[in-house]
KENU-590282 format. One record per residue (C-alpha): residue number from 0; residue in three letters; x, y, z negated. Coordinates in steps of 0.2 Angstrom, whole numbers. Example, Ala and Ser with C-alpha at 12.3 -4.5 7.8 and 13.67 -1.06 7.14 Angstrom:
<recs>
0/ALA/62/-22/-39
1/SER/68/-5/-36
</recs>
This chain:
<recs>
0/UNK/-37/111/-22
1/UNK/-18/110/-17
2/UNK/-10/109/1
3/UNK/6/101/7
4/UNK/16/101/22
5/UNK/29/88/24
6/UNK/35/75/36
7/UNK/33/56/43
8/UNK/17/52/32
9/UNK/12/39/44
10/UNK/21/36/59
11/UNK/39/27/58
12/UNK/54/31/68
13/UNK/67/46/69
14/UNK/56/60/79
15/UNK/52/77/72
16/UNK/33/77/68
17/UNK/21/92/60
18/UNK/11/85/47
19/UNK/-2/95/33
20/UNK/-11/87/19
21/UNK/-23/94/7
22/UNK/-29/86/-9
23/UNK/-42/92/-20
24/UNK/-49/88/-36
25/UNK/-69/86/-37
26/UNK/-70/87/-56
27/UNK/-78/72/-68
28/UNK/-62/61/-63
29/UNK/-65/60/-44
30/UNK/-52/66/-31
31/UNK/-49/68/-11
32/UNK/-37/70/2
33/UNK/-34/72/18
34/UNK/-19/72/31
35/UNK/-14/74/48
36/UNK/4/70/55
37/UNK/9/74/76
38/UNK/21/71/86
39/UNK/21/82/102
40/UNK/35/90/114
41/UNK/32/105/125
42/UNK/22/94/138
43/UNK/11/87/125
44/UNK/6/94/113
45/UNK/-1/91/95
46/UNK/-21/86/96
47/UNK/-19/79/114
48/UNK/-24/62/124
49/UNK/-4/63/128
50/UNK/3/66/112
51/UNK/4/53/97
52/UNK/-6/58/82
53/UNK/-12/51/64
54/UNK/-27/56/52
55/UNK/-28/48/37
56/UNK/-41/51/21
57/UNK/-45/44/3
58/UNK/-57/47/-9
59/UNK/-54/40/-26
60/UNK/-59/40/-46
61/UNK/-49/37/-60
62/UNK/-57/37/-78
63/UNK/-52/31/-95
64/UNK/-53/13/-91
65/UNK/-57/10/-73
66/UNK/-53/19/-56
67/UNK/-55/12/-39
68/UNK/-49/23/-22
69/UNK/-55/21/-4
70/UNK/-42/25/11
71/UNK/-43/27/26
72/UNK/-31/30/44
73/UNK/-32/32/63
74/UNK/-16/31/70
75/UNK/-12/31/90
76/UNK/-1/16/93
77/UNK/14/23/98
78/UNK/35/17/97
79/UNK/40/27/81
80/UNK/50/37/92
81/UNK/36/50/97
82/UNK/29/41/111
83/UNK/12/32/117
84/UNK/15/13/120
85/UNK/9/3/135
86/UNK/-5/-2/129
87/UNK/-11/16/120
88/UNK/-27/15/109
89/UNK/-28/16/91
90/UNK/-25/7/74
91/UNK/-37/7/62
92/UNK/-35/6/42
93/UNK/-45/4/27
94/UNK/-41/0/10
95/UNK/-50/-2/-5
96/UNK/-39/-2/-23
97/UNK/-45/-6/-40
98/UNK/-41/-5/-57
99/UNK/-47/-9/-74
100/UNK/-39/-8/-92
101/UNK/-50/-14/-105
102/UNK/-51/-8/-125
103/UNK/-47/-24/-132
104/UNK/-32/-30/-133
105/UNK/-36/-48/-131
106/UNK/-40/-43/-112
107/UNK/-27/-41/-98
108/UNK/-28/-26/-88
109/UNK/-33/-30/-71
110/UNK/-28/-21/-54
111/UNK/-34/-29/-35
112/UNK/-32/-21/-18
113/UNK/-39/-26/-2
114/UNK/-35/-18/16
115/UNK/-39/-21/34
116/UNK/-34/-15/53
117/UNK/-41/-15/69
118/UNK/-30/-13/84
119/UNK/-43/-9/98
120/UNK/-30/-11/111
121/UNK/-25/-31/105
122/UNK/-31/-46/114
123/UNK/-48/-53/101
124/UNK/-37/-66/92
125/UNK/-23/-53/85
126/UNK/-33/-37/84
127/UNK/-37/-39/68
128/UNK/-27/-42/50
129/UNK/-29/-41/33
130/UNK/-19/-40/17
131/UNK/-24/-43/-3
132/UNK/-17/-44/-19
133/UNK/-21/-46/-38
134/UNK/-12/-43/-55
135/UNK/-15/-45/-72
136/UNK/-7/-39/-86
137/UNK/-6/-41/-105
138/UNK/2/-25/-114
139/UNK/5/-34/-133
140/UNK/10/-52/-131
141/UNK/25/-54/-145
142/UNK/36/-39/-142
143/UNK/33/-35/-124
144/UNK/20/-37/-108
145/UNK/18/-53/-100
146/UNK/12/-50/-83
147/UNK/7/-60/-66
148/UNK/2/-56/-49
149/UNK/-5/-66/-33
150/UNK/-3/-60/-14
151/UNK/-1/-59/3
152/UNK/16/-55/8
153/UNK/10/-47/24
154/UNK/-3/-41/33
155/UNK/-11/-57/43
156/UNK/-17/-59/59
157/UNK/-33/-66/59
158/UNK/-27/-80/70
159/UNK/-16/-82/57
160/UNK/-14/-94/41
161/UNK/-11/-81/24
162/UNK/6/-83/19
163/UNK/6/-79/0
164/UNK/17/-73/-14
165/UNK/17/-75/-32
166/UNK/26/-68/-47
167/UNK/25/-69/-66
168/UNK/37/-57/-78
169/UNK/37/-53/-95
170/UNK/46/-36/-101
171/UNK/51/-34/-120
172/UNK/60/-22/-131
173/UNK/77/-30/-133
174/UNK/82/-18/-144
175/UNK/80/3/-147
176/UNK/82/13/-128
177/UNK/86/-6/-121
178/UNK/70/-18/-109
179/UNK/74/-34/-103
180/UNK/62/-40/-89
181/UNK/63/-58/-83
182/UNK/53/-63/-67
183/UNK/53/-76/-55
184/UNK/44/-76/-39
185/UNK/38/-87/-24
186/UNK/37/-82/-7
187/UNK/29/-95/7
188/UNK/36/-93/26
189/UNK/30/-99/41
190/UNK/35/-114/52
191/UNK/53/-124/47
192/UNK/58/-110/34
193/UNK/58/-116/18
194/UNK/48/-107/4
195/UNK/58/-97/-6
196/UNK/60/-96/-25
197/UNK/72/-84/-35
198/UNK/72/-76/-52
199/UNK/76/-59/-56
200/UNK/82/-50/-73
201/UNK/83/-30/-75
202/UNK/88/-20/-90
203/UNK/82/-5/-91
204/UNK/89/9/-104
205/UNK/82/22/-112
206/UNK/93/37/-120
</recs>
């Protein structure tokens, strides 16, 4: 079991917050954490209806070819800057993350997540959004990994339509210490905007 302490683990903004965090290793590949992150001034404090605070937890397994992690977080609404909106209540979110790296070769390794909010201080149509993505990836295609990955690019309102993105790279040994790693990507916005479409190259050296 290991502890931290350290700062903004969930709430945004400039503020000075008190946050802790344990971890702790259940043995056969499973895990757990926990964390708490506050922000209180000398007329409220940490832990209190007046001040803004955030719990967050996960539990999650990781073994030779699969995993897969549940999280968890309650977090007061509040304007990053240590205070409580207007509207108060809380935000709710849960995520659930896979992966899975088959023996074969012949196989793509796959990894998928899936998260959802609840905002209990929304009006019905907006108090909810959710957010998902998947990727797949070959490791020995030629001389490099050829990879490809579908997803939201933000979370959506459930009033909303999904707007997606996509991406498809492959990464190769150009030569000793050198990786060359083409991608292009789509990225669909809302209303007039058109969609947008770009490709990317990084190098990466190794020395």
């Amino acid at each position: 079991m290991s502890y931290s302490r350290s700062r903004r683990l969930f709430l945004g903004g400039t503020a000075a917050a008190t946050a802790v965090g344990a971890s702790f290793d259940l043995g056969n590949g499973y895990s757990a954490a926990i964390a708490y992150e506050g922000e209180g001034t000398s007329t409220d404090g940490l832990m209190t209806e007046e001040g803004v605070d955030a719990f967050g937890g996960q539990l999650a397994y990781s073994g030779d070819t699969y995993g897969f992690s549940y999280t968890y977080a309650n977090i007061d609404n509040n304007d990053g800057l240590g205070a409580l909106t207007a509207a108060e209540g809380v935000t709710s979110y849960n995520a659930v993350n896979a992966y899975y790296n088959p023996e074969s070769s012949n196989l793509p390794s796959i990894s998928a997540g899936y998260e959802w909010s609840h905002d209990d201080s929304a009006a019905n149509a907006s108090d909810q959004t959710t957010n998902y993505f998947l990727g797949l990836q070959w490791d020995e295609v030629g001389n490099g990994s050829l990879g490809a990955a579908i997803g939201t690019k933000a979370p959506t309102a459930e009033s909303s339509d999904d707007l997606m993105m996509y991406e498809a790279f492959y990464s190769y040994n150009y030569t000793d210490g050198i990786t060359i790693t083409p991608l292009i990507y789509v990225k669909e916005n809302s209303g007039s905007t058109e969609d947008e479409t770009g490709i990317i190259v990084k190098s990466t050296f190794d020395f």
